[in-house]
C-alpha positions in Angstrom: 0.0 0.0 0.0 1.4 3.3 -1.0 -0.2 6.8 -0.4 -1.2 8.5 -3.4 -1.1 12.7 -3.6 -3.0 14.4 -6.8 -3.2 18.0 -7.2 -5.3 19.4 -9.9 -6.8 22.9 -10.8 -10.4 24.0 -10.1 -11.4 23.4 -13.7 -9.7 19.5 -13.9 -11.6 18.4 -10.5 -14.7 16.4 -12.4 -11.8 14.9 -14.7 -9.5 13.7 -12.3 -12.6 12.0 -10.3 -13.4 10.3 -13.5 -9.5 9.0 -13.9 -10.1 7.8 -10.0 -12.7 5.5 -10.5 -11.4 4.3 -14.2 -8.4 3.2 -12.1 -10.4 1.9 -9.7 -9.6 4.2 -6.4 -12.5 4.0 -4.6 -11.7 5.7 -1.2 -9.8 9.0 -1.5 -10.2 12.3 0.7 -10.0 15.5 -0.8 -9.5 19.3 -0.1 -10.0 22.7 -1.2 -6.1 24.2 -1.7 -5.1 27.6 -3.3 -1.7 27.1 -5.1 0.8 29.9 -6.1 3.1 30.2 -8.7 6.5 32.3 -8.0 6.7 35.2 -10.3 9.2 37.2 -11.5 10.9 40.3 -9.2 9.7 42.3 -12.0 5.7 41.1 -12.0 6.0 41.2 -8.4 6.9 45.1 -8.7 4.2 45.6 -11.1 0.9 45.0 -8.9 -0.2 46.9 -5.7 -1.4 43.4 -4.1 1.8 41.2 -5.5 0.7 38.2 -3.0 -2.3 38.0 -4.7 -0.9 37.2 -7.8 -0.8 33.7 -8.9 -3.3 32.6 -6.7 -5.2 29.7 -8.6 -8.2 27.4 -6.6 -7.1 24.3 -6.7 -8.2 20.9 -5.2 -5.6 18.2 -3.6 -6.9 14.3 -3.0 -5.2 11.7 -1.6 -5.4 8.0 -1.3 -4.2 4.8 0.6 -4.0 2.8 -2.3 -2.3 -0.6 -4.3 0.2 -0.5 -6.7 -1.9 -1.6 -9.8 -4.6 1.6 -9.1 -1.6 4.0 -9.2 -0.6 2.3 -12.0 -2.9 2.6 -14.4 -3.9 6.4 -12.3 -0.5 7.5 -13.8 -0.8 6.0 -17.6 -4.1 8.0 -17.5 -2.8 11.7 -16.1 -0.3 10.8 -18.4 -2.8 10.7 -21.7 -5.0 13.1 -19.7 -2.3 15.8 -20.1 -0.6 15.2 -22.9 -3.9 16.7 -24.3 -4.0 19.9 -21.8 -3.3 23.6 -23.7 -2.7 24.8 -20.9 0.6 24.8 -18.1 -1.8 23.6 -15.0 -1.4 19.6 -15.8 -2.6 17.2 -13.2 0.3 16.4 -10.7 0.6 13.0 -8.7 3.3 11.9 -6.7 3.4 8.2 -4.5 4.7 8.1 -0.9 6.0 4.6 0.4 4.3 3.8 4.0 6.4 1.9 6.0 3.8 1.5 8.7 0.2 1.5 9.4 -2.3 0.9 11.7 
């Protein structure tokens, strides 16, 4: 069992539900995030409110999960963005648990 971490923007959250159950991850929590992306010293400068800039609503899930579900998760975000026209892809990373109870 491994501990699956997806991030995704607002307008992906339906898709990346719909990649969960095609890879068959039935049990997943979830949360309302804002994410931030660094800007330059120069955009910074340029705005009266610089920490509100680059604020994007985001959503962040994560899941206790097998091997074969994260699996065929990734193949899926893979095709999934691949397709994007945008830079906001959906992001997954896996976390080994050593322990549980």
């Amino acid at each position: 069992m491994k501990l699956l971490i997806v991030t995704v923007v607002e307008q992906f959250e339906k898709e990346i539900l719909r990649l969960f159950k095609q890879a068959n991850i039935e049990s997943f929590s979830g949360s309302d995030i804002d994410g931030y992306k660094n800007h330059t010293s120069m955009v910074r400068t340029a705005s009266w409110f610089p920490s509100e800039k680059g604020r994007v609503e985001s959503s962040l899930f994560f899941s206790f999960t097998e091997d074969g579900n994260i699996e065929i998760l990734f193949e899926l975000i893979k095709e999934f963005n691949s397709t994007l026209e945008t830079n906001n892809p959906i992001k997954a990373v896996v976390v080994p648990i050593e322990k549980s109870i």
